[in-house]
LOSEMI-74793 format. One record per atom (N, C-alpha, C): x, y, z; residue number from 1. Coordinates in nm, 3 decimals. Example, Ala and Ser with C-alpha at 12.3 -4.5 7.8 and 13.67 -1.06 7.14 Angstrom:
2
[[1.319,-0.569,0.780],1]
[[1.230,-0.450,0.780],1]
[[1.320,-0.330,0.780],1]
[[1.285,-0.225,0.708],2]
[[1.367,-0.106,0.714],2]
[[1.290,0.003,0.787],2]
! end
This chain:
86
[[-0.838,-0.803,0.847],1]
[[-0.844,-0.663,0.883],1]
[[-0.840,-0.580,0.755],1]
[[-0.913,-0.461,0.763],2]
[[-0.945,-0.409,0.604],2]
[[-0.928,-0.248,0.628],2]
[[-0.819,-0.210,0.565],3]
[[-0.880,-0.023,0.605],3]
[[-0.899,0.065,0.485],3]
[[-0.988,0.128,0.518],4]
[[-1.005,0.209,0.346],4]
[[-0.990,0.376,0.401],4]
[[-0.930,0.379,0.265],5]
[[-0.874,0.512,0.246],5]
[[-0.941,0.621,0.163],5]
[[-1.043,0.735,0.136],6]
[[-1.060,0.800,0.040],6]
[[-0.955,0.870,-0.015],6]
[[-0.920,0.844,-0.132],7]
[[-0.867,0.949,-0.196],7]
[[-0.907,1.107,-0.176],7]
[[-0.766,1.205,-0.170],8]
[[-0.802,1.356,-0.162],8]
[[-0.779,1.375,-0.298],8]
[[-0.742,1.316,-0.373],9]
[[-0.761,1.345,-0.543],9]
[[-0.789,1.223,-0.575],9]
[[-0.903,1.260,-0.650],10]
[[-0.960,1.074,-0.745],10]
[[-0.840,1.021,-0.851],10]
[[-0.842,0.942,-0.916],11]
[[-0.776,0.924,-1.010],11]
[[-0.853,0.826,-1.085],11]
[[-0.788,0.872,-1.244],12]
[[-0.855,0.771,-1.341],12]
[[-0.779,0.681,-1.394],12]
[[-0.848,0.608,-1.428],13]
[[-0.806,0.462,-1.462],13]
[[-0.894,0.380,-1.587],13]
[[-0.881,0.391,-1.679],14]
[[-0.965,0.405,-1.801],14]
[[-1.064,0.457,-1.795],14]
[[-1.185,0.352,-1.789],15]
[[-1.321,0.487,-1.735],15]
[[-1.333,0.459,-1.607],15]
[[-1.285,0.409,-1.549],16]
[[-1.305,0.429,-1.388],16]
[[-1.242,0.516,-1.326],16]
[[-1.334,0.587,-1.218],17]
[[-1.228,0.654,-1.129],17]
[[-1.272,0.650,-0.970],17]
[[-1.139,0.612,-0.910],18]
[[-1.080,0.533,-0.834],18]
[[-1.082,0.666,-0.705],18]
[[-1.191,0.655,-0.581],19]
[[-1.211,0.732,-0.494],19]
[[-1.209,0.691,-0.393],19]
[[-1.129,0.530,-0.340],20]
[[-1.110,0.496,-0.261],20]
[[-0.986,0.405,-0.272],20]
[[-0.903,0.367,-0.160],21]
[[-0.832,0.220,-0.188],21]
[[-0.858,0.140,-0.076],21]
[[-0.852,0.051,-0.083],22]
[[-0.891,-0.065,0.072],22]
[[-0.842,-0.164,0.019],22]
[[-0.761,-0.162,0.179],23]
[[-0.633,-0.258,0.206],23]
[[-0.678,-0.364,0.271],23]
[[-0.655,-0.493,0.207],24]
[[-0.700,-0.603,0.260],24]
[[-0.560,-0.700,0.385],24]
[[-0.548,-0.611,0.493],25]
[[-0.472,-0.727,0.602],25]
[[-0.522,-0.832,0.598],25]
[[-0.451,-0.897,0.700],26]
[[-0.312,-0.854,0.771],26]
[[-0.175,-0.846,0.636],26]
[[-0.064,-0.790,0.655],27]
[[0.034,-0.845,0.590],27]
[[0.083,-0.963,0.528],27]
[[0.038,-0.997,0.405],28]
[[0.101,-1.153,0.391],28]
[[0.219,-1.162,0.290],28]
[[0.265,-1.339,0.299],29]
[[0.386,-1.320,0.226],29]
[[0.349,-1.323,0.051],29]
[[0.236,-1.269,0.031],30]
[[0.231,-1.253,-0.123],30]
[[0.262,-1.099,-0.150],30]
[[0.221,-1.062,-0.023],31]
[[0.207,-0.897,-0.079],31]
[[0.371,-0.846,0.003],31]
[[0.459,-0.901,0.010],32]
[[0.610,-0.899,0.020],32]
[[0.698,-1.012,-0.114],32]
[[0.624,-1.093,-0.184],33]
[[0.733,-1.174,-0.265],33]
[[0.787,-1.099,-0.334],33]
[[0.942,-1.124,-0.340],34]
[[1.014,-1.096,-0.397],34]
[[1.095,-0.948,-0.395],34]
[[1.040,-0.911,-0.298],35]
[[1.104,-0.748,-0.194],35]
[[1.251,-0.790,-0.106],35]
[[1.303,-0.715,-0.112],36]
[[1.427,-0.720,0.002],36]
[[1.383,-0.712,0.131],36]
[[1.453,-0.746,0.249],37]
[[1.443,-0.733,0.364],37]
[[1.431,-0.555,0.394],37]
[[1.564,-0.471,0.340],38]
[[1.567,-0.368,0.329],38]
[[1.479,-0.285,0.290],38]
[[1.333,-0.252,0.334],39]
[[1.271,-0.200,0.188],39]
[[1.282,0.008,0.203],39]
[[1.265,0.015,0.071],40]
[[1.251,0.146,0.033],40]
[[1.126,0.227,-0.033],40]
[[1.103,0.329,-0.028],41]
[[1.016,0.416,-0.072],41]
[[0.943,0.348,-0.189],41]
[[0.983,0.260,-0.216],42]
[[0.940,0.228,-0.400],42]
[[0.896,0.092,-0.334],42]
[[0.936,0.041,-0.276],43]
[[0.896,-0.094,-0.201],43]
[[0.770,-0.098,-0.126],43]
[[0.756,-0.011,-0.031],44]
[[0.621,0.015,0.009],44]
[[0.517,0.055,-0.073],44]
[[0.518,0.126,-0.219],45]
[[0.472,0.201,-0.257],45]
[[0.354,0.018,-0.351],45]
[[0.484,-0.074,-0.396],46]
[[0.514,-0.225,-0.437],46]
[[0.340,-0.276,-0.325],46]
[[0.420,-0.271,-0.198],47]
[[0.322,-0.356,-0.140],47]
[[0.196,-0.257,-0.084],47]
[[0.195,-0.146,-0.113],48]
[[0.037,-0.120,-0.109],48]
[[-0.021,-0.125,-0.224],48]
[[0.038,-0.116,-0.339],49]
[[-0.058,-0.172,-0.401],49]
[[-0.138,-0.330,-0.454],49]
[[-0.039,-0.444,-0.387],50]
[[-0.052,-0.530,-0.371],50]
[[-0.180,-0.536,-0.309],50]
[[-0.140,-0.480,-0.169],51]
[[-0.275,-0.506,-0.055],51]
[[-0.382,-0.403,-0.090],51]
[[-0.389,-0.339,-0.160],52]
[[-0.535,-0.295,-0.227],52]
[[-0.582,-0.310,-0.349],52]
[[-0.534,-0.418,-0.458],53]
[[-0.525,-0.488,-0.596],53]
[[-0.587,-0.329,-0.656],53]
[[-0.451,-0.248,-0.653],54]
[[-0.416,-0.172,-0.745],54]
[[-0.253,-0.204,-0.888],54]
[[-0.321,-0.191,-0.983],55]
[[-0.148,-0.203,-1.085],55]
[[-0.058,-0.076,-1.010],55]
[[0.065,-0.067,-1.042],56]
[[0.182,0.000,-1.076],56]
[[0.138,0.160,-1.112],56]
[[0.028,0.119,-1.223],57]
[[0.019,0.270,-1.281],57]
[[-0.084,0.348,-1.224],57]
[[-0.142,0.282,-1.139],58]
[[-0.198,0.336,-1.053],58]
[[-0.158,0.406,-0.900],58]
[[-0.112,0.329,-0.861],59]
[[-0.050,0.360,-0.743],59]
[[0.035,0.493,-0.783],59]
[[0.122,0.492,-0.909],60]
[[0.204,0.592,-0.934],60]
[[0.163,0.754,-0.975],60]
[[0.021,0.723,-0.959],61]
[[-0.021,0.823,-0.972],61]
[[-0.087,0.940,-0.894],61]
[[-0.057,0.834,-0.769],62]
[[-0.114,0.933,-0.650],62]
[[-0.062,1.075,-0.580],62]
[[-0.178,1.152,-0.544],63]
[[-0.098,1.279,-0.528],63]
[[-0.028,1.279,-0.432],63]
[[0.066,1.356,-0.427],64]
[[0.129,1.356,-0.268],64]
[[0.099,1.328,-0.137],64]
[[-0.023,1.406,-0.124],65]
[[-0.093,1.394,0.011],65]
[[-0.188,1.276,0.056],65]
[[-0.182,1.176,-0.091],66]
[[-0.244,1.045,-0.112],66]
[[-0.150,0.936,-0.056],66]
[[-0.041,0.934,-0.127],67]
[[0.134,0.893,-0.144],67]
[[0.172,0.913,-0.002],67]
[[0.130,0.989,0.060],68]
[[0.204,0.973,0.232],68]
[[0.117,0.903,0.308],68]
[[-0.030,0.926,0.279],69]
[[-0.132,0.855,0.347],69]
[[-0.103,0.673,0.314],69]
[[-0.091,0.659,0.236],70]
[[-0.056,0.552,0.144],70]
[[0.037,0.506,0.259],70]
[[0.140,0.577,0.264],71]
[[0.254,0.515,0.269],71]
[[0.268,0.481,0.472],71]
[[0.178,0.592,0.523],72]
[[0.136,0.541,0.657],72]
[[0.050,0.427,0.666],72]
[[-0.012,0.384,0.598],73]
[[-0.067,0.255,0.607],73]
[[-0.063,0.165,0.609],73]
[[0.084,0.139,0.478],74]
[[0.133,0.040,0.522],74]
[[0.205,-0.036,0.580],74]
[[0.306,0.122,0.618],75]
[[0.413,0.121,0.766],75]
[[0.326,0.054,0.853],75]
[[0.180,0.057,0.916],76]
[[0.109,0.025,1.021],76]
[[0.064,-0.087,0.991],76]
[[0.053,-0.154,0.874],77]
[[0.065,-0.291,0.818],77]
[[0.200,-0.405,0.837],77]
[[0.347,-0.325,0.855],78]
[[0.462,-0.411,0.869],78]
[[0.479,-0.446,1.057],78]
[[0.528,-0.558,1.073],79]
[[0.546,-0.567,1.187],79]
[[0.656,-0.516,1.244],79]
[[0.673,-0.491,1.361],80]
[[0.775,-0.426,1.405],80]
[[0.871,-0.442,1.505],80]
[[0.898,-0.527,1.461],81]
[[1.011,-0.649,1.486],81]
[[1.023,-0.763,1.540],81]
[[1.105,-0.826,1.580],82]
[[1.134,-0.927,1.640],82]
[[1.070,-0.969,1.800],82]
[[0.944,-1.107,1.801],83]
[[0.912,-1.048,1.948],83]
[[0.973,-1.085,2.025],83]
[[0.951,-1.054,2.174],84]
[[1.037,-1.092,2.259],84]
[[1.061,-1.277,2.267],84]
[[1.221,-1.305,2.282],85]
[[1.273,-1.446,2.291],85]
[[1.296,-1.536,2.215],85]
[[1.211,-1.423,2.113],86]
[[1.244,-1.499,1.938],86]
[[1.388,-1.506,1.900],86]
! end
């Protein structure tokens, strides 16, 4: 499963600039190693850029209104909880 996102602000990245991100699902355990169970704002921020093979300094550069979009995506990427009888 794959969802792409346009950026509402591009960003650069040496000479590239970066007007989309696409997230390669489902959730796997590469794009969680080494995260807490607990995760936080900085954790999600961790595994989207995992699931769209963005670095650190990229991801960190997104604008706000990028950064929430971002960050709904990959809420809708985590599962949500335990299923029934498990």
């Amino acid at each position: 499963m794959e969802r792409r996102m346009t950026l509402k602000t591009p960003l650069q990245n040496g000479s590239e600039t970066i007007t989309e991100l696409v997230f390669q699902g489902p959730l796997k355990g590469r794009h969680m190693k080494g995260l807490p169970l607990a995760l936080c704002y900085d954790h999600l921020l961790t595994i989207g850029g995992r699931m769209c093979g963005q670095p650190p300094s990229v991801m960190e550069e997104l604008s706000g209104d990028d950064l929430a979009t971002v960050l709904g995506v990959v809420t809708d990427f985590l599962p949500t909880g335990p299923r029934t009888g498990q």
